[in-house]
Each structure stands twice: as C-alpha cells, then as structure tokens.
C-alpha angles and dihedrals in degrees: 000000000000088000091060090039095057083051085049096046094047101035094111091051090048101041087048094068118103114250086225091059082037100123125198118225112264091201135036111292104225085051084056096043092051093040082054099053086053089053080067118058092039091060097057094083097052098054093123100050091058099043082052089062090041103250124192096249092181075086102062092037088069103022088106094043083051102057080040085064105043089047088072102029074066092046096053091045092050086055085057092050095050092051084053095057087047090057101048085044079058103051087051084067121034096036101081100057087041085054087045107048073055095061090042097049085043091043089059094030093064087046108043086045103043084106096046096074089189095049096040082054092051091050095048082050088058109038088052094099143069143211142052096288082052097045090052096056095038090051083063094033095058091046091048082047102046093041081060091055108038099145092060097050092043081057089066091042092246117187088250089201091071084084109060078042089060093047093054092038088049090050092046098045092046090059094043091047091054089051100047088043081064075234089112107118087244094047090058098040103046079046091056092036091061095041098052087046091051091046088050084051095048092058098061103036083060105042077055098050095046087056096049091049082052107047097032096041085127105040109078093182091057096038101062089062087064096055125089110254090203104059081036092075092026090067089039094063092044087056087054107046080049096050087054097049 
C-alpha cells in the first residue's frame, strides 16, 4: 500500500519529533491531508519562483509522502477508535451482571461471616467504594477473600465456583474498561503516532504556504491556491453569523 509505504518511508523523521512540539490537528484530517495534496499540485507551477528566493525545495519534495504518511498514520488511529467503541459497547453489556455478581458475593459474604468479626471487616472494607474501577478490584477482593474461608461459605451452601467467576470477570472488565477508557498502550501510541505525522506535515504545508503569500501578495489568481480552503469558508461563516447577529 503506498500509503503505508510513505509512513514506512518517514517513521524515523516522525518519531523523531519531541511529544512536547507534538501538535493536534485543528481541522478534520482528511480535509488537511486533501488540502495538502492540493497544496501539491498548485505548487508545481510556481517552482521557480520559489528556487529564486532560495526555498527550501526539500519541502515540496516530500510534501506528498507527507500527507501519504499521515493517511495511514489516520487509518491506524481510526482502528484504535473503533476498538474503542467496541469496548465501551462492551462494557454496556457485560457491566451490570458483573455489578451484580458484587453485590451477590457481598450480599453472602456479610452473612456467612456475621460471626467472623475480622472477615466481615474485611468485606465492609471492601464493599465501601463505588464505581467501575471499584467494582473491578472488589470483584477480586471478594474471590481472594472467600477462597480463604471456605468452610464458612460451604456452611451456607455457596456455589463455590462464583469465585474463580469473579476473578476472570474481574480480569476481563478491567481490560475492557481500559480500552474503553482510550488508556490501552496501542490506543496512546497510534494517537501519538498520528499527531506527530500531522504536525511533520504541517511543517512543511506551511513553510510552503508562507512562501506562496509572499511571493504571490500581489497575485490574487496564485494566492488563493496557498490559503487554506477550509478556514476560508470557516471565517466566512463566523462573519456571517456576525453579521446576523
């Protein structure tokens, strides 16, 4: 995929850019990458002008491989998103009966331990907080708790197997809860990824741009090509809504 193949090609460059000089994109992506590609082929006729002011041309050579990059630097990103949509749709589901099976194990616990004055104080310990990150660890707690007092919970004929159920669902909700959260590793890094491709982009679609509105000020017919089309009609619809009010 040439797309893959541009990110492939510029993944030292990108990488090398410092989180802290890392930008986010300030208008939709697929909008900056085509406004890019524009950029482009616009350009292309005034290649003179700008070697006679001593450009930097190293801009324009890469400016497509650029945008190419930072296409599927998006693409990989959007994957992540959608994961993350998966996950949250997830959580939708499956939470409840993992809140519920809580409320059960505490719901036994308080009452095959009432006579065990250090276990119930474990379990009201544990049952103090709320919400999901809580429920995650309590549903673990309370396994790790009731495997160390079987006898008591056999004395209330507890399904025994509920245990080993709150340890996996405690696992399981706590990575979907991380993935729905966007805190999962690949999550960070394909953000970051994207960002640090848009802001290499950026650099040189505007060192390209400056160049044109200076050497075209006067030139209404090649200056327009080194605007952006997008916060064109973006001001424009301020100053009319303005205008209105």
């Amino acid at each position: 995929m040439p797309q893959e193949n541009d990110l492939n090609l510029l993944t030292e460059e990108i990488e090398a850019i410092k989180k802290e000089e890392t930008l986010e994109p300030y208008i939709p992506v697929d909008t900056y990458i085509q406004e890019a590609k524009d950029l482009n082929y616009w350009v292309t006729k005034d290649m003179d002008a700008f070697k006679n002011i001593g450009f930097n041309m190293q801009y324009m050579d890469t400016l497509a491989t650029r945008a190419g990059a930072l296409s599927e630097a998006q693409s990989r990103w959007t994957g992540e998103k959608k994961s993350v949509a998966d996950a949250q749709t997830a959580w939708k589901l499956e939470s409840p009966a993992a809140f519920q099976l809580q409320n059960k194990l505490i719901s036994a616990f308080n009452y095959a331990f009432r006579k065990d004055k250090e276990a119930k104080s474990t379990v009201d310990l544990i049952a103090e907080g709320t919400g999901n990150a809580d429920m995650i660890q309590d549903l673990n707690d309370l396994a790790v708790v009731g495997k160390g007092k079987p006898e008591l919970l056999a004395a209330i004929k507890f399904d025994m197997t509920l245990l080993d159920t709150a340890a996996q669902l405690s696992d399981r909700m706590g990575e979907i809860r991380a993935a729905a959260n966007g805190e999962s590793k690949e999550f960070k890094e394909e953000k970051l990824l994207r960002d640090k491709a848009y802001t290499y982009l950026k650099e040189a679609v505007d060192e390209i741009r400056d160049c044109g509105k200076y050497l075209f000020a006067d030139n209404k017919d090649r200056l327009k090509g080194y605007r952006s089309e997008f916060i064109r009609r973006k001001n424009n619809t301020k100053n009319n809504q303005e205008d209105t009010e």
